[in-house]
Backbone bond lengths (Angstrom), bond angles and torsions (degrees), N, CA, C in turn:
res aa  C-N    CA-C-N  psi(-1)  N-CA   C-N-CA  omega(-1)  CA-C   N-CA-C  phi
1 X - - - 1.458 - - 1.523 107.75 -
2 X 1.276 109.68 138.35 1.731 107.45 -163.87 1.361 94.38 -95.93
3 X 1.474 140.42 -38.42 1.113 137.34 175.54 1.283 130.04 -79.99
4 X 1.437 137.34 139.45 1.521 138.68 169.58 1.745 117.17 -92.87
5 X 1.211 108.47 112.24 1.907 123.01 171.31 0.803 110.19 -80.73
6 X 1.677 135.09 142.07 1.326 135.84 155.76 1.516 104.84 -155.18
7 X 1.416 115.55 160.58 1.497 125.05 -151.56 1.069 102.20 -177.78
8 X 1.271 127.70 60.33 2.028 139.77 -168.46 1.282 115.48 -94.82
9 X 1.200 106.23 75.70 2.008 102.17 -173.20 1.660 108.23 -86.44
10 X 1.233 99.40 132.49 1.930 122.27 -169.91 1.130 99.90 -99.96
11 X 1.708 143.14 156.61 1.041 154.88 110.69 1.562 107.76 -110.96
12 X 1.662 90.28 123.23 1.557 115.89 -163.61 1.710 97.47 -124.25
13 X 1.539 99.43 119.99 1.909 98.29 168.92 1.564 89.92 -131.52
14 X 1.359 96.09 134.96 1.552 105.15 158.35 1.758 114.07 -133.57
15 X 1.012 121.96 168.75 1.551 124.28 163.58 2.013 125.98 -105.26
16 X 1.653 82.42 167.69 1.347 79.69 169.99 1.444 119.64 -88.89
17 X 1.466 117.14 178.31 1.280 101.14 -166.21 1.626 132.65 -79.36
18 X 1.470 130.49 117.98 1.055 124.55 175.79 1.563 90.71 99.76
19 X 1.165 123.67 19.13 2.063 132.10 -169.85 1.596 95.05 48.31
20 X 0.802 132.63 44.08 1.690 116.16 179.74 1.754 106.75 -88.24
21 X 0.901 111.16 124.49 1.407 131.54 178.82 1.287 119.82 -59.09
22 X 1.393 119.71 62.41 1.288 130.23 -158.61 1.779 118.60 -124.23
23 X 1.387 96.44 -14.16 1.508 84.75 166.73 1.607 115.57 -85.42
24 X 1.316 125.94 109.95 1.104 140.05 -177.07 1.626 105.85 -76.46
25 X 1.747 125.33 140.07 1.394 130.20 164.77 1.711 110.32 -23.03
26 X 1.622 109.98 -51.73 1.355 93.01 174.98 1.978 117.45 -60.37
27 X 0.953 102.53 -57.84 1.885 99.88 -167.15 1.632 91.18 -69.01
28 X 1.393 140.37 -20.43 1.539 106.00 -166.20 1.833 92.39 -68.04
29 X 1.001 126.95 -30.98 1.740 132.03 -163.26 1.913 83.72 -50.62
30 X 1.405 96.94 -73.59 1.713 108.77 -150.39 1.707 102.39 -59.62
31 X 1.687 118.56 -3.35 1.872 121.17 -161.99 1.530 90.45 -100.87
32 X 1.267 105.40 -54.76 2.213 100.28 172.10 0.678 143.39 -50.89
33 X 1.796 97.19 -37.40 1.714 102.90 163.42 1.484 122.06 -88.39
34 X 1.684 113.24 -8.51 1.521 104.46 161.37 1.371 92.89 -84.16
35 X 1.219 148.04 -57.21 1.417 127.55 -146.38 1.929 102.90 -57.15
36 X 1.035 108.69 -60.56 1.679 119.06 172.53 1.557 100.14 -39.02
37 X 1.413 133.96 -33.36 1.545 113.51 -176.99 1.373 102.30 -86.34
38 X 1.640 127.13 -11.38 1.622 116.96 -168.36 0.988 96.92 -101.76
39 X 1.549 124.89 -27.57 1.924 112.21 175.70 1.735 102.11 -60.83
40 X 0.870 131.23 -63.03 1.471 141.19 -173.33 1.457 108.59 -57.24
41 X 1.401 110.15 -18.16 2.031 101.62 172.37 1.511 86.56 -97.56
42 X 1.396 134.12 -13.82 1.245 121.74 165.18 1.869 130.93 -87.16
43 X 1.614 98.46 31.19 1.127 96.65 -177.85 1.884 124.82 78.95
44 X 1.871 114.64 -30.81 1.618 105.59 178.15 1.368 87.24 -94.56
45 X 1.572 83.09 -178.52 1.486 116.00 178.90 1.547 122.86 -134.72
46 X 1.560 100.62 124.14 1.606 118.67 -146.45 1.494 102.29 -79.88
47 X 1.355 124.13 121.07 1.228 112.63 -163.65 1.969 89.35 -110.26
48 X 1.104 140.46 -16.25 1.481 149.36 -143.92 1.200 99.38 174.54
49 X 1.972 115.61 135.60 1.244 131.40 163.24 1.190 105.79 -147.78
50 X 1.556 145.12 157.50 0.899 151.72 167.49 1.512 109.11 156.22
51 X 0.936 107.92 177.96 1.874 133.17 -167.27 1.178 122.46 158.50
52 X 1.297 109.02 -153.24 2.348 119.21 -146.25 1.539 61.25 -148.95
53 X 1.586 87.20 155.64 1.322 138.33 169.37 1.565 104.84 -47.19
54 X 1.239 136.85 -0.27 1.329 129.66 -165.15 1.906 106.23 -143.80
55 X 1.586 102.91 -10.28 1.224 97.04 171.16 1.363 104.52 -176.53
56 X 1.465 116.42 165.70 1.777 111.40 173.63 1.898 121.98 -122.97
57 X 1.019 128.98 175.26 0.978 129.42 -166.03 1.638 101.59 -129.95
58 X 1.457 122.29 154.03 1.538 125.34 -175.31 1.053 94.33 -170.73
59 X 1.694 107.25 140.65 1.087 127.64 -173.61 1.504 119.45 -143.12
60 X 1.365 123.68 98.58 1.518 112.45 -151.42 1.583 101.00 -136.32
61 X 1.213 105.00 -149.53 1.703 120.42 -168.81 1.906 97.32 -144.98
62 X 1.350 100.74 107.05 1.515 107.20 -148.25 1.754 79.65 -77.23
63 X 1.514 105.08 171.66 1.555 129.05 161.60 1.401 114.89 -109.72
64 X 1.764 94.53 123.94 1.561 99.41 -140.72 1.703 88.03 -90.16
65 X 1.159 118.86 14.01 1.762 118.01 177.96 1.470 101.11 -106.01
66 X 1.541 132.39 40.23 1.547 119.90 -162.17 1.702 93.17 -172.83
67 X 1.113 118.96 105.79 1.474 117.81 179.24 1.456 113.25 -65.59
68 X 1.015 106.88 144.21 1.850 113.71 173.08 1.307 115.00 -20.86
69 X 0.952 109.63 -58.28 1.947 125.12 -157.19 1.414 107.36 -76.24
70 X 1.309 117.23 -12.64 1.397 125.60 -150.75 1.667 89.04 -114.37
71 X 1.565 111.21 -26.27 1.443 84.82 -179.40 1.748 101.43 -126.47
72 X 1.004 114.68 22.51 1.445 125.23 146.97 1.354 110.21 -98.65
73 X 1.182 139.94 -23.39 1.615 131.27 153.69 1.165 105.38 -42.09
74 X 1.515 123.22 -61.19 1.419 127.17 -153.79 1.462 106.12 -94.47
75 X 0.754 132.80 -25.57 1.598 119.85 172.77 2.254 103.34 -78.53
76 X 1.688 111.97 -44.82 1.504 76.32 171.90 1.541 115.73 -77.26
77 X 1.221 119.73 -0.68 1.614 117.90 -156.63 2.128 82.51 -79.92
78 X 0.961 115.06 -54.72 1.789 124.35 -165.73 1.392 106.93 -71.34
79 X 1.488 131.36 -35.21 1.021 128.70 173.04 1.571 115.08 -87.03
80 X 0.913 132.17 -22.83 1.505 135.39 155.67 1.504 121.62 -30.34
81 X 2.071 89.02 -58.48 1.667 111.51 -157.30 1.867 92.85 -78.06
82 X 1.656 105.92 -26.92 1.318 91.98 -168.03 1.258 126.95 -85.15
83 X 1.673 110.42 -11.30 1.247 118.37 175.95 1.308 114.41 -88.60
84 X 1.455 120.69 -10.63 1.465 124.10 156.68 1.755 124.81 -66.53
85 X 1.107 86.98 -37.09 1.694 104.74 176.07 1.432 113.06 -61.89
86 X 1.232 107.61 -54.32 1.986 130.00 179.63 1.458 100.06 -76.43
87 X 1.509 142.43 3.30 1.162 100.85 150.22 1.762 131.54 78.04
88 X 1.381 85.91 9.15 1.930 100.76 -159.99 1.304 94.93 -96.17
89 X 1.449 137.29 -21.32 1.469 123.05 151.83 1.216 121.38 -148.81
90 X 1.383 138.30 157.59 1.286 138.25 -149.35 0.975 121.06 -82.66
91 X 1.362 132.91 -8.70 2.030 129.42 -176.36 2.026 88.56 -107.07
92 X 1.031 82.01 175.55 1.586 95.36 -171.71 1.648 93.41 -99.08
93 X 1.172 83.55 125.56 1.924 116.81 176.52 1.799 110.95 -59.85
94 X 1.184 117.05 139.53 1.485 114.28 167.79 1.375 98.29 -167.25
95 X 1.234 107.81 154.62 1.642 134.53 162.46 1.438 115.33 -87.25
96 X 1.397 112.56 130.25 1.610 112.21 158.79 1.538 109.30 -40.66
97 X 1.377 121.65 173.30 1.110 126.51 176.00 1.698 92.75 -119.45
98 X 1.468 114.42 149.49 1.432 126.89 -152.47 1.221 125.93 54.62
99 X 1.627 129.20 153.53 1.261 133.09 -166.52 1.481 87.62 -144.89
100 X 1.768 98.60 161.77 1.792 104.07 168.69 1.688 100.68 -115.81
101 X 1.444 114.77 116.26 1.274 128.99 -173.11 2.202 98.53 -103.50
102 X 1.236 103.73 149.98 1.668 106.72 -147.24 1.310 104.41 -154.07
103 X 1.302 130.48 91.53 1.655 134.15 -164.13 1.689 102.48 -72.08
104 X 0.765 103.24 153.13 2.016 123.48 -159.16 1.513 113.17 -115.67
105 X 1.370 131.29 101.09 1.225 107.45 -170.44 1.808 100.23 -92.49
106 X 0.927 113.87 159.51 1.291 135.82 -173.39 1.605 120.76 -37.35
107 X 1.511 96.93 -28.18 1.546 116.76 -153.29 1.632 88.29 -99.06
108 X 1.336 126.40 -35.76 1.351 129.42 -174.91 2.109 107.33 -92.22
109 X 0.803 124.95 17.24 1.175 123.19 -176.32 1.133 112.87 -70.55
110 X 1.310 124.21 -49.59 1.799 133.37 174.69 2.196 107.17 -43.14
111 X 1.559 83.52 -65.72 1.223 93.05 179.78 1.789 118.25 -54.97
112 X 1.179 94.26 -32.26 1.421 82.81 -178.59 1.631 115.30 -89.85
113 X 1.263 113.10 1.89 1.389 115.23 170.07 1.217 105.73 -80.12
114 X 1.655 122.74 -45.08 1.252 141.96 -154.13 2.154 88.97 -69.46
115 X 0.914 111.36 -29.63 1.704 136.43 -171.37 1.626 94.72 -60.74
116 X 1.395 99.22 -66.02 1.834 102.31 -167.82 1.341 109.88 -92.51
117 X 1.266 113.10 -2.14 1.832 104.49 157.61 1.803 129.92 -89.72
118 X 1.216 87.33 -7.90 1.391 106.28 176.88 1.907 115.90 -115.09
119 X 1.332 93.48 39.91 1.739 104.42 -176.65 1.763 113.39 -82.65
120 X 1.291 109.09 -26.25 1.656 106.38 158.66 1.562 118.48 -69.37
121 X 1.540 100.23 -40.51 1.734 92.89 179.64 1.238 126.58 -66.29
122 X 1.432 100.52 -21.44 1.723 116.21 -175.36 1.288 117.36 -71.10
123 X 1.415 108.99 -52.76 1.449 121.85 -172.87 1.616 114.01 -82.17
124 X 1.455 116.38 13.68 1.475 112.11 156.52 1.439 110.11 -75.35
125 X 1.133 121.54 21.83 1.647 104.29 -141.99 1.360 90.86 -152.93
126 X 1.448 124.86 -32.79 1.458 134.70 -171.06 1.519 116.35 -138.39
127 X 0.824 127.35 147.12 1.774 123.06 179.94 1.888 97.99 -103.99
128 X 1.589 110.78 173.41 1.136 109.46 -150.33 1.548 90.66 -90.34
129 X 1.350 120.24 -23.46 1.330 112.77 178.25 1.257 116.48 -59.70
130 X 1.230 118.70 -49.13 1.930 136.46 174.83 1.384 88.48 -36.93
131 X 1.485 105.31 -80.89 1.876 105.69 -165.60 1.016 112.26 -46.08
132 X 0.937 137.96 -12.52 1.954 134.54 -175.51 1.605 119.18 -116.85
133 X 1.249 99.99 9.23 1.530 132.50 -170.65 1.598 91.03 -103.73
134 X 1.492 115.59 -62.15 1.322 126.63 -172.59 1.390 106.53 -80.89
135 X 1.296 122.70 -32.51 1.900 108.68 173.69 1.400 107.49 -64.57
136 X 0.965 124.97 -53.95 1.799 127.85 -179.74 1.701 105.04 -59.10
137 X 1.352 134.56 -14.53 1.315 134.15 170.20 1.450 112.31 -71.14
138 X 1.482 93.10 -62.92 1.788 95.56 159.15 1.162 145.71 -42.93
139 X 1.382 96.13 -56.37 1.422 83.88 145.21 1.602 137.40 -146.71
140 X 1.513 75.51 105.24 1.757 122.31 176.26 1.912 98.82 13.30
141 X 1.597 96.63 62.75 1.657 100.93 156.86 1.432 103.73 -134.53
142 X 1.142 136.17 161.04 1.557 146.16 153.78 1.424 132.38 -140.14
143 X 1.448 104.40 148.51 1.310 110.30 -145.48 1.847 86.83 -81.90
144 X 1.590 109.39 139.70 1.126 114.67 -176.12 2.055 98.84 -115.11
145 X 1.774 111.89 63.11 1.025 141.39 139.40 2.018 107.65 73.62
146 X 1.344 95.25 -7.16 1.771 113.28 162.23 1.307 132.93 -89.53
147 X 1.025 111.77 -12.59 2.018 123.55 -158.67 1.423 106.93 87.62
148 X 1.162 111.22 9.94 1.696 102.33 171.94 1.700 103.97 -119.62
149 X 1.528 105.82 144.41 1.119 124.77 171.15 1.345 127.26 -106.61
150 X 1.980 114.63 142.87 1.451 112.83 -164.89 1.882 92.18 -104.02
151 X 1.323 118.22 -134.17 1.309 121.94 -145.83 2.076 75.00 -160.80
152 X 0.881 116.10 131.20 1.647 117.86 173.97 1.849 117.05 -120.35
């Protein structure tokens, strides 16, 4: 086959650091639209962003020349430094360390957009630990009580 296909859909949640409830209505505006400019200097394409004050959700079309880690390093590592730099709120900004990254099949894409636009309605109902309790159930990983995950 002379040509190469690819079609890599991500769902990526990570938190802030220590879950602290710190992205305020003002910075979530100015964090989506940086996160959406660093996926796209990273080659994917942001199909869904959003989250709660304690963590965010992304949903893109990965770049299949750039390993996971490498561009979830760099989008929280740049958006961290930049919202420290900008001044957009007063305690010093940080990311948890580890994220739960979640392959997308094609057929669920709607829904899972429909998923991260509706992250206030959801989380009246669920806390962020539950939801991340239940994504790793799904699929069959669990957190072995560090921020790192095994394979079950």
């Amino acid at each position: 086959m002379p040509h190469t296909f690819y079609k890599i859909w991500l769902h990526v949640v990570f938190s802030t650091y220590n879950c602290e409830p710190i992205i305020t209505s003002k910075l979530e505006f100015f964090l989506h639209k940086h996160l959406n400019h660093l996926l796209m200097e990273s080659g994917c394409f942001p199909a869904a962003i959003n989250g709660m004050p304690d963590h965010v959700h992304l949903l893109f079309q990965m770049n299949p020349n750039k390993p996971v880690a490498e561009i979830i390093r760099q989008i929280k590592n740049v958006s961290s430094h930049t919202i420290n730099q900008s001044n957009v709120i007063e305690n010093k900004f940080a990311w948890q360390s580890g994220y739960g990254a979640f392959s997308v099949s094609e057929s669920q894409i709607e829904k899972v957009k429909e998923y991260i636009r509706s992250q206030k309605e959801h989380h009246k109902n669920i806390s962020f630990s539950e939801e991340f309790e239940k994504f790793l159930q799904v699929h069959a990983l669990e957190s072995n009580g560090d921020s790192n995950f095994k394979m079950t």
